[in-house]
C-alpha atoms as a printed R data frame, in Angstrom:
   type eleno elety resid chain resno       x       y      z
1  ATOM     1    CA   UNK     A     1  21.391 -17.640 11.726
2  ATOM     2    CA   UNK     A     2  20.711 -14.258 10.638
3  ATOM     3    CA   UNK     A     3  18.905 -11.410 12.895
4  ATOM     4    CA   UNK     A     4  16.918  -9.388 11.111
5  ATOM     5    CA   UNK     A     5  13.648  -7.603 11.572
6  ATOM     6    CA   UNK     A     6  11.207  -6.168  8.946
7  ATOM     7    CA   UNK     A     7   8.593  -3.774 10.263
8  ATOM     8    CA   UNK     A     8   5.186  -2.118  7.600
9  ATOM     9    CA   UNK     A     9   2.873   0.001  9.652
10 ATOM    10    CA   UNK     A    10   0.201   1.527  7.588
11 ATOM    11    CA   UNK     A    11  -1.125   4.928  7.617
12 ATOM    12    CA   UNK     A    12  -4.383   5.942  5.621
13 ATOM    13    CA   UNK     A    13  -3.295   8.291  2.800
14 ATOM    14    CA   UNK     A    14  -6.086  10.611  3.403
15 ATOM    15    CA   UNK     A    15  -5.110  11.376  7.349
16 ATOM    16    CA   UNK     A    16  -1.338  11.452  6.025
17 ATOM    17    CA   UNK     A    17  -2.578  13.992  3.310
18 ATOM    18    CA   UNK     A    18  -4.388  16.101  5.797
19 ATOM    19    CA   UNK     A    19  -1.159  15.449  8.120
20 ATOM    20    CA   UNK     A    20   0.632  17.308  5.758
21 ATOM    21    CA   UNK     A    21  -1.680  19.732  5.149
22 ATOM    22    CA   UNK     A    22  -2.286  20.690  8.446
23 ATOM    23    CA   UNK     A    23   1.523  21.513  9.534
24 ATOM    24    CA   UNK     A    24   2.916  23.077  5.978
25 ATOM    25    CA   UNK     A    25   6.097  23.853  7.573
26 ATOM    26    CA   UNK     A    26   7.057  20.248  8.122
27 ATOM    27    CA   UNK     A    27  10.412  18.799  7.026
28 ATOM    28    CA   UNK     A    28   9.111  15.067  6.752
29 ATOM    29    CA   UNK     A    29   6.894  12.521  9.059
30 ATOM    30    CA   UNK     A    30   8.250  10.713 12.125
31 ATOM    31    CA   UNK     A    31   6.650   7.334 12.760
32 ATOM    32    CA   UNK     A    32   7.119   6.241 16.034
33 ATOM    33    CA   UNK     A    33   6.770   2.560 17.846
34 ATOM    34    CA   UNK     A    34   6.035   2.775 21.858
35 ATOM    35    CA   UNK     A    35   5.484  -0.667 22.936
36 ATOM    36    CA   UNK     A    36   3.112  -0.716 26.038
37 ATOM    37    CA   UNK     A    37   1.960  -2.862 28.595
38 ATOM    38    CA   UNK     A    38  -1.783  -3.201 29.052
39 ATOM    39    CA   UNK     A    39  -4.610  -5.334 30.424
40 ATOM    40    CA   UNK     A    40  -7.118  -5.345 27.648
41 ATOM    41    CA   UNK     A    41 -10.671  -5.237 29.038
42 ATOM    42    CA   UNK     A    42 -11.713  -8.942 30.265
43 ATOM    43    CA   UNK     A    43  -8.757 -10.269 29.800
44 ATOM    44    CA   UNK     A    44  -7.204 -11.994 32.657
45 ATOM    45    CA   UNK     A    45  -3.219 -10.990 31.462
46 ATOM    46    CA   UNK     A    46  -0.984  -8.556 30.627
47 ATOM    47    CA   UNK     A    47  -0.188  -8.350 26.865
48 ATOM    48    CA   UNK     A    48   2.346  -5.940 25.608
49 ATOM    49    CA   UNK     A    49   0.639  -3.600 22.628
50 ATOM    50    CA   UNK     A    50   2.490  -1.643 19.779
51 ATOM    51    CA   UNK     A    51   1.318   1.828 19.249
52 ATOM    52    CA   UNK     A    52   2.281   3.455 16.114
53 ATOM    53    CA   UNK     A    53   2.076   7.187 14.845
54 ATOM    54    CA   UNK     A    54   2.568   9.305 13.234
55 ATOM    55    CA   UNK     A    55   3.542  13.282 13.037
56 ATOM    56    CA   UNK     A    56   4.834  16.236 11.465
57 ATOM    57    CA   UNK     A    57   8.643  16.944 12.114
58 ATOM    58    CA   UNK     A    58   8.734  20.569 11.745
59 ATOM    59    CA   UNK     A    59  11.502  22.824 10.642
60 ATOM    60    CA   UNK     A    60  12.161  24.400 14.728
61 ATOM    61    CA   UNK     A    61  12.177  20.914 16.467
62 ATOM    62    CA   UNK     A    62  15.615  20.207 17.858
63 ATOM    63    CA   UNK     A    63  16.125  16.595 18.501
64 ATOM    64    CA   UNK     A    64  15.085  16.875 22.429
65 ATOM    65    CA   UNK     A    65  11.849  18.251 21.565
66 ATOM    66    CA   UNK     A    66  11.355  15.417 18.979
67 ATOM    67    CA   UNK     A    67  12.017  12.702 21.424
68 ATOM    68    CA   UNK     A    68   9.813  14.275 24.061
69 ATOM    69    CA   UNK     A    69   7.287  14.998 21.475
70 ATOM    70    CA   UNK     A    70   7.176  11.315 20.465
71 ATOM    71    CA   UNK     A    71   7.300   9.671 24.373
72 ATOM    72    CA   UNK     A    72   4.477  12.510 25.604
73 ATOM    73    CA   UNK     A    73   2.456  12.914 22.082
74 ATOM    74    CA   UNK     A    74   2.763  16.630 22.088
75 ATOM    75    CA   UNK     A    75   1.035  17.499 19.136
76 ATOM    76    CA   UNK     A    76  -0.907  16.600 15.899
77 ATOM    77    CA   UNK     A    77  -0.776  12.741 15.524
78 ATOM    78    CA   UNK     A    78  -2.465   9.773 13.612
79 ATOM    79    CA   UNK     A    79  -2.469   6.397 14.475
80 ATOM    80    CA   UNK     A    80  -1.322   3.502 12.461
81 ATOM    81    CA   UNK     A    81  -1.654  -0.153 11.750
82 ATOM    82    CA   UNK     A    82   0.971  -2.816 12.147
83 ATOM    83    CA   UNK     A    83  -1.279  -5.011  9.292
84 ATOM    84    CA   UNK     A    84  -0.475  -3.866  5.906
85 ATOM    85    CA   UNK     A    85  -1.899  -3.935  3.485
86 ATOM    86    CA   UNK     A    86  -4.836  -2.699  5.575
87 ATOM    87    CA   UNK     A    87  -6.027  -2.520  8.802
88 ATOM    88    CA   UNK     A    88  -7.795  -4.841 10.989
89 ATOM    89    CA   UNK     A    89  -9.638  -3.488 14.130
């Protein structure tokens, strides 16, 4: 048996737009996966939760900064949706 693992998150093309627009010096996007333990109100458990983002990498970021950036959220982010083709709140 094979492993493999397919990932989609979906981002809103108007927040990506304004992403973009916002930070015109960026090289690309970094999406990021943090998976997180939480107790979601009411619940009696522990479930772990997948946040996605988001952000600009820009042209001055070395690769310390990026990873720091991405575990503390140090700037400009959106959040995405592991539910292509849309999301489901």
């Amino acid at each position: 048996m094979t492993h493999e693992c397919c990932i989609e998150f979906y981002f809103k093309a108007d927040e990506l737009a304004k992403l973009l627009a916002d930070n015109p010096n960026a090289k690309g996007i970094i999406i990021s996966q943090q998976i997180v333990r939480e107790k979601p109100k009411g619940a009696e458990h522990y479930v772990n939760i997948a946040r996605i983002k988001a952000r600009p990498h820009l042209a001055e970021e070395s690769p310390t900064d990026s990873l720091r950036k991405t575990v503390t959220g140090g700037e400009e982010t959106i959040n995405g949706c592991p539910f292509p083709p849309g999301c489901t709140e």
